[in-house]
C-alpha positions as CSV (number, residue, x, y, z in Angstrom):
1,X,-2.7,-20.7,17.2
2,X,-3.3,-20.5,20.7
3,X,-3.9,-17.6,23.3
4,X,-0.8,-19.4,24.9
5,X,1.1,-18.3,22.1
6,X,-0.3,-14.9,21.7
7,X,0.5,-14.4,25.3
8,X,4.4,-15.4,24.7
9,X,4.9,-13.0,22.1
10,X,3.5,-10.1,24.4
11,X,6.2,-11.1,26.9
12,X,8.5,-11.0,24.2
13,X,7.8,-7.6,23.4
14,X,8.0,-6.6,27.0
15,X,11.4,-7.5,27.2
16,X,12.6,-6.2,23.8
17,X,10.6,-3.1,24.7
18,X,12.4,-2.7,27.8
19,X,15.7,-3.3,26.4
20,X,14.6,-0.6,23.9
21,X,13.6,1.5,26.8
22,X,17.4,1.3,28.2
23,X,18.9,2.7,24.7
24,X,19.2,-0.6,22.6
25,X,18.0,0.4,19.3
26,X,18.4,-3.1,17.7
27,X,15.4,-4.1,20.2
28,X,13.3,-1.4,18.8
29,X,12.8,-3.3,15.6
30,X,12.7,-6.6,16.9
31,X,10.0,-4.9,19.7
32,X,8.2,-3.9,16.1
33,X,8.5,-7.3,14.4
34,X,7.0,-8.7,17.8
35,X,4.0,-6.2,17.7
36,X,3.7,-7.4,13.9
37,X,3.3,-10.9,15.0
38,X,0.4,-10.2,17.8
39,X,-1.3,-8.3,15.2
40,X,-1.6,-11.3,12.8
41,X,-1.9,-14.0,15.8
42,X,-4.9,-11.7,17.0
43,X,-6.6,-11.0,13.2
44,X,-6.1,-15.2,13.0
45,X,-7.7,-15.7,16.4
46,X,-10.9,-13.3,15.6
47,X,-11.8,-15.3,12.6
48,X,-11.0,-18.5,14.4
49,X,-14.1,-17.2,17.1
50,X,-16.4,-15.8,14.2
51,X,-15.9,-19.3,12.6
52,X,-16.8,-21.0,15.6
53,X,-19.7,-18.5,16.7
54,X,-21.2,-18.7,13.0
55,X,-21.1,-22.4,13.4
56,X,-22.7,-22.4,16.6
57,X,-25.6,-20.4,15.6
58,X,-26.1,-22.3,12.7
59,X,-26.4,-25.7,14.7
C-alpha cells in the first residue's frame, strides 16, 4: 500500500461523487464503496507508520 494508491482512490471518488452530484445514483454506491476503500488503505497506512515509528525508537 502506497500513498500513491490512496491518492488514486480519492480521485476516484471525485469523479463518481461528481457523477453522483449530476443525478447518477449508481455512482452513489460506487462513491461509498470508494470511501470504504480509503478508509481501510488509511487504517493500513497508520499501523504501517506506528510499526515503523515503534521500531525506530526501539533502535
Amino acid at each position: 500500500m502506497s500513498i500513491d494508491a490512496l491518492l488514486t482512490e480519492v480521485e476516484n471518488l471525485k469523479t463518481e461523487y461528481a457523477k453522483f452530484q449530476a443525478g447518477n445514483k449508481s455512482a452513489g454506491t460506487r462513491s461509498r464503496k470508494c470511501l470504504q476503500t480509503i478508509k481501510k488503505m488509511a487504517q493500513e497506512l497508520r499501523l504501517k507508520i506506528q510499526e515503523q515509528k515503534t521500531q525506530n525508537t526501539q533502535s
